[in-house]
Z-matrix of the N, CA and C atoms (Angstrom, degrees):
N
C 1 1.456
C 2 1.533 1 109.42
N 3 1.506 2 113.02 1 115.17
C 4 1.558 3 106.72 2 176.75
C 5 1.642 4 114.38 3 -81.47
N 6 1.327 5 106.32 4 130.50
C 7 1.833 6 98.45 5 164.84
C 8 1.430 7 132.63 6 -79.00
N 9 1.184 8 122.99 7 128.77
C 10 0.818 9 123.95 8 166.21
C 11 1.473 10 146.18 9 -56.40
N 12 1.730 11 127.51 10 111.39
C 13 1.277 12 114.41 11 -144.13
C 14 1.962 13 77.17 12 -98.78
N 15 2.084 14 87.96 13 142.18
C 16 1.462 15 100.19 14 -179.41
C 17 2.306 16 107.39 15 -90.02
N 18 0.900 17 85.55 16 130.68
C 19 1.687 18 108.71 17 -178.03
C 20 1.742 19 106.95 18 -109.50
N 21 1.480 20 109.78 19 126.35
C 22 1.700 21 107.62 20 -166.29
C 23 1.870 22 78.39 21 -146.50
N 24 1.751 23 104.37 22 109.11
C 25 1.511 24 89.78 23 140.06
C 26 1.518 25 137.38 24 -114.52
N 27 0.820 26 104.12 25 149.09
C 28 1.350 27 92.43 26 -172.62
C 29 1.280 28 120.16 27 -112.18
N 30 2.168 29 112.83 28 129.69
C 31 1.329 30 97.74 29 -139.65
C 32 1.713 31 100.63 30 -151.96
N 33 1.017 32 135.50 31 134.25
C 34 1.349 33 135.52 32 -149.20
C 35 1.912 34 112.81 33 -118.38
N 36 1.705 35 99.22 34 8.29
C 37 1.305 36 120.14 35 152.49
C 38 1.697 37 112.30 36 81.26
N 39 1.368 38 87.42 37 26.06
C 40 1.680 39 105.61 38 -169.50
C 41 2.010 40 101.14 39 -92.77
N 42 1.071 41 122.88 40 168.09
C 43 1.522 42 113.73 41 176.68
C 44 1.788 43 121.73 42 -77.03
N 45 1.602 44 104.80 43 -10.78
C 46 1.435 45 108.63 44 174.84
C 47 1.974 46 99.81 45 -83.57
N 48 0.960 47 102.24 46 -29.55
C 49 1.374 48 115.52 47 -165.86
C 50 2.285 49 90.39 48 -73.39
N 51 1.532 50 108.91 49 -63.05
C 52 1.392 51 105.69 50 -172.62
C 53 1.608 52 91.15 51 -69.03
N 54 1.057 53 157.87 52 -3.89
C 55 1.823 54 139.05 53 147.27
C 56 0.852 55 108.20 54 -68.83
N 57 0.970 56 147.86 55 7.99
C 58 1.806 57 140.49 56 168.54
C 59 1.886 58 107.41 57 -104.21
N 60 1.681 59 92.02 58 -58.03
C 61 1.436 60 88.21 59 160.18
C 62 2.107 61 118.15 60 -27.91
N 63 1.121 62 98.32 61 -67.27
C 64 0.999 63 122.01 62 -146.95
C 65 1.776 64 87.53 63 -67.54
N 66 1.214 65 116.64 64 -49.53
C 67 1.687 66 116.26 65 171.67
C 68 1.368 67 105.82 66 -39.37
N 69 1.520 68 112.38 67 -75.91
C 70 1.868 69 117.93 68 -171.30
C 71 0.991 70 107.83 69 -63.95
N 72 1.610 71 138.13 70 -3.45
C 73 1.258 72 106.13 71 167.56
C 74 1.532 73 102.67 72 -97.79
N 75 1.176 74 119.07 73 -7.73
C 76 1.680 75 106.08 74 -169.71
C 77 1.922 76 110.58 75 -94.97
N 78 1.909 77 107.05 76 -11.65
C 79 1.255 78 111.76 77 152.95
C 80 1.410 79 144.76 78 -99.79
N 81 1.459 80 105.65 79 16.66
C 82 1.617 81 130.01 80 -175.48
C 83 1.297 82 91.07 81 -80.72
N 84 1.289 83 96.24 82 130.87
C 85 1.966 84 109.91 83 142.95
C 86 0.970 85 155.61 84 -94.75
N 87 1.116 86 135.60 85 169.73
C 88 1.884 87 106.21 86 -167.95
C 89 1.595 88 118.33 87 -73.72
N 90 1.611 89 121.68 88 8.22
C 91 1.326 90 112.99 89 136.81
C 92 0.975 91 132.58 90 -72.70
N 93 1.339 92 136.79 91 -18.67
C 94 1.344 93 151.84 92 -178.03
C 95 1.268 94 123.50 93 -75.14
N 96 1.696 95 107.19 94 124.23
C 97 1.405 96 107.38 95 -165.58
C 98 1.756 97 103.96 96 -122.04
N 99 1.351 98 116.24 97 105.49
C 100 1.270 99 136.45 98 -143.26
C 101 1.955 100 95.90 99 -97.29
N 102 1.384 101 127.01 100 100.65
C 103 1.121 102 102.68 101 179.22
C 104 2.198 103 92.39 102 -133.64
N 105 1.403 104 100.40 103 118.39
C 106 1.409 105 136.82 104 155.58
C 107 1.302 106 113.50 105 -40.63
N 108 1.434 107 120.97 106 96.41
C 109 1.602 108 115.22 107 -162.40
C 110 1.655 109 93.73 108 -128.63
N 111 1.597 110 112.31 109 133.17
C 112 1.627 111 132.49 110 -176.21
C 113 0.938 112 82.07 111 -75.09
N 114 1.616 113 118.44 112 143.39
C 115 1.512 114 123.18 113 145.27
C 116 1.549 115 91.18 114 -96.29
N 117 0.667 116 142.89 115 84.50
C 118 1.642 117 144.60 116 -179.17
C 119 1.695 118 84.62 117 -159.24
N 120 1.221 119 134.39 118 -48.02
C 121 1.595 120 126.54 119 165.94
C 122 1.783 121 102.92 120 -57.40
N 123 1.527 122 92.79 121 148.67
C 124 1.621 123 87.73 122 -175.79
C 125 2.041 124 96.22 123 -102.34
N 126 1.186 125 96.66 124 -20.65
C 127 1.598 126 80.93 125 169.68
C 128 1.438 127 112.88 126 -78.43
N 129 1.228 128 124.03 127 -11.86
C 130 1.944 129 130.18 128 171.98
C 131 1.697 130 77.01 129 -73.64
N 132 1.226 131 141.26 130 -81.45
C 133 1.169 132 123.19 131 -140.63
C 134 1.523 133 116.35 132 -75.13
N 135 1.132 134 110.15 133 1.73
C 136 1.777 135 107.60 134 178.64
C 137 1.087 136 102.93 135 -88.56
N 138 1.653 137 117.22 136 -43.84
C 139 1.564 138 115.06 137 174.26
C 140 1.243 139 114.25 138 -60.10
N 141 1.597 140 147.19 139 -29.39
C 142 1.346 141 147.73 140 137.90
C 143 1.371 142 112.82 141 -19.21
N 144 1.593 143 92.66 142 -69.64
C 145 1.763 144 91.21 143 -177.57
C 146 1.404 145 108.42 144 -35.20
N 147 1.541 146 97.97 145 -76.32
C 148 1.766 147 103.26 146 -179.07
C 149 1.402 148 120.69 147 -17.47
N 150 1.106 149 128.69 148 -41.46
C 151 1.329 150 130.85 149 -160.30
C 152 1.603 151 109.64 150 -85.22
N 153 1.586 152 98.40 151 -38.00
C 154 1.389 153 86.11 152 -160.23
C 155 1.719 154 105.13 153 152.51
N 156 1.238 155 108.21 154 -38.26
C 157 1.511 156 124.02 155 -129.72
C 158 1.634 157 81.35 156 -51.93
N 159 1.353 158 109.18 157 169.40
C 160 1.635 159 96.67 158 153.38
C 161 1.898 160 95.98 159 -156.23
N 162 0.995 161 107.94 160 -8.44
C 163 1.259 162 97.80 161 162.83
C 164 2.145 163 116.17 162 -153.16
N 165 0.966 164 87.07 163 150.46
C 166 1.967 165 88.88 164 174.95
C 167 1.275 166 104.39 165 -97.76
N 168 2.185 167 91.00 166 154.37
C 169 1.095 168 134.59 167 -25.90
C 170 1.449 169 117.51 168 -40.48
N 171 1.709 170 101.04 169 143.13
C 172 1.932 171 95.85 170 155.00
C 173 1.695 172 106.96 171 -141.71
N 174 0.962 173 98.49 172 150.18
C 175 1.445 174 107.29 173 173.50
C 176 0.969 175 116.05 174 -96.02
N 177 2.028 176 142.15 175 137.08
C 178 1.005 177 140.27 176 177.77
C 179 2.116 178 87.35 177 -125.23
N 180 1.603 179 100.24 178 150.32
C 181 1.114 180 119.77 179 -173.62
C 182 1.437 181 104.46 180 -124.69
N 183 1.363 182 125.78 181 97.37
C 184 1.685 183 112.44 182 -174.66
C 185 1.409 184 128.06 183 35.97
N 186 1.287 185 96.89 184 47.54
C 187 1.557 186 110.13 185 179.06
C 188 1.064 187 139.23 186 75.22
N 189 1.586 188 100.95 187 27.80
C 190 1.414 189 117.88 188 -170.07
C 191 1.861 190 102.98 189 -130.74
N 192 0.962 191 135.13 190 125.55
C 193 1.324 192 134.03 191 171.40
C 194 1.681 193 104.88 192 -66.54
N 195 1.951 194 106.17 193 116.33
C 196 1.729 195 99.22 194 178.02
C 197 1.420 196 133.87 195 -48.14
N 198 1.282 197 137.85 196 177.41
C 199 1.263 198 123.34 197 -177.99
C 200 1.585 199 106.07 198 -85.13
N 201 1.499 200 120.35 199 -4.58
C 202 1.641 201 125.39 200 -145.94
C 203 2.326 202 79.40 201 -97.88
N 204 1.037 203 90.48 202 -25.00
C 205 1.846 204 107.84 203 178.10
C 206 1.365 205 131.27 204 -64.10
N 207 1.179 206 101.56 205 -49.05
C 208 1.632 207 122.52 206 -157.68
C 209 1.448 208 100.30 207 -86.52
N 210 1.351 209 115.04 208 168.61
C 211 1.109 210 140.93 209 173.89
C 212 2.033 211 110.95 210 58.72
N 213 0.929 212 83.17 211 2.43
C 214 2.381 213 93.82 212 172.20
C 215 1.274 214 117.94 213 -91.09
N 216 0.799 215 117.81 214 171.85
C 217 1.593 216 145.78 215 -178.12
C 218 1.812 217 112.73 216 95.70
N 219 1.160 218 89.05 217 -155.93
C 220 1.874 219 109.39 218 -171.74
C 221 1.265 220 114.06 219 -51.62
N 222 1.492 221 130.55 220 128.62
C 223 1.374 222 86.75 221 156.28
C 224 2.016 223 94.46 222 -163.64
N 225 0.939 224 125.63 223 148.44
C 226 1.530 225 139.23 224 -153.18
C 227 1.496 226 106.12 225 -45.55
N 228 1.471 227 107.86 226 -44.48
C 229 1.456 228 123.86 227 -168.14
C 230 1.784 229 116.32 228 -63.90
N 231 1.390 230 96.75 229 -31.78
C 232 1.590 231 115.95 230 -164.27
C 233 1.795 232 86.46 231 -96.16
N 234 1.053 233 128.37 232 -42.86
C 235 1.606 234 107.32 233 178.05
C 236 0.712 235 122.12 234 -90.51
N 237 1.833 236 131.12 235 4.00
C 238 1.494 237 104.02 236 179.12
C 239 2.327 238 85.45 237 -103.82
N 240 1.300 239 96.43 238 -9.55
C 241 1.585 240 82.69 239 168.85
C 242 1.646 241 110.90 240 -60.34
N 243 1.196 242 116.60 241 -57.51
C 244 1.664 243 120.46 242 173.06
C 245 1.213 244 127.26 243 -73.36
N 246 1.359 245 95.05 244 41.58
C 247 1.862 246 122.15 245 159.63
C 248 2.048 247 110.41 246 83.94
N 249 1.151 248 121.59 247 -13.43
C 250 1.132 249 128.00 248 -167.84
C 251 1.701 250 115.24 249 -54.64
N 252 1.400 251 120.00 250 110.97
C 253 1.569 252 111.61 251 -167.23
C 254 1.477 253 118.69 252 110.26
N 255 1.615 254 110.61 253 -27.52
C 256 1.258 255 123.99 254 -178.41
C 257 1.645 256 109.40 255 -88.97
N 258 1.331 257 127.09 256 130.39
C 259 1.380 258 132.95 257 -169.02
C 260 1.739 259 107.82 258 -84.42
């Protein structure tokens, strides 16, 4: 019996977001169970939270947020370095 490895992207329906789509589905295998998750649902986005996500696209790999994912998005330190707040 092969298992099936679980695939979650999570995706906010923007065109950087449908190129990723469009990546995992064209490198999935037929173990691969590819499921396209709105963060526009707030239970898609809590399970994001959970993970990690902090910004879209992200890829989750059997319940693991990828490494190509992690550690991005917003964050106070990085905008007020790139002038944000400063007159």
């Amino acid at each position: 019996m092969t298992v099936k490895r679980k695939i979650e992207v999570f995706s906010a329906g923007c065109p950087a977001c449908a190129d990723v789509e469009f990546l995992v589905n064209s490198l999935a295998c037929p173990s691969c169970e590819v499921d396209i998750l709105d963060m526009r649902d707030i239970a898609v986005a809590q399970r994001a939270k959970a993970l990690g996500v902090r910004s879209v696209p992200a890829v989750a790999i059997d319940g693991r947020l990828a490494g190509c994912c992690a550690g991005r998005g917003v964050d106070e330190v990085s905008l007020r370095a790139a002038g944000l707040g400063q007159p």
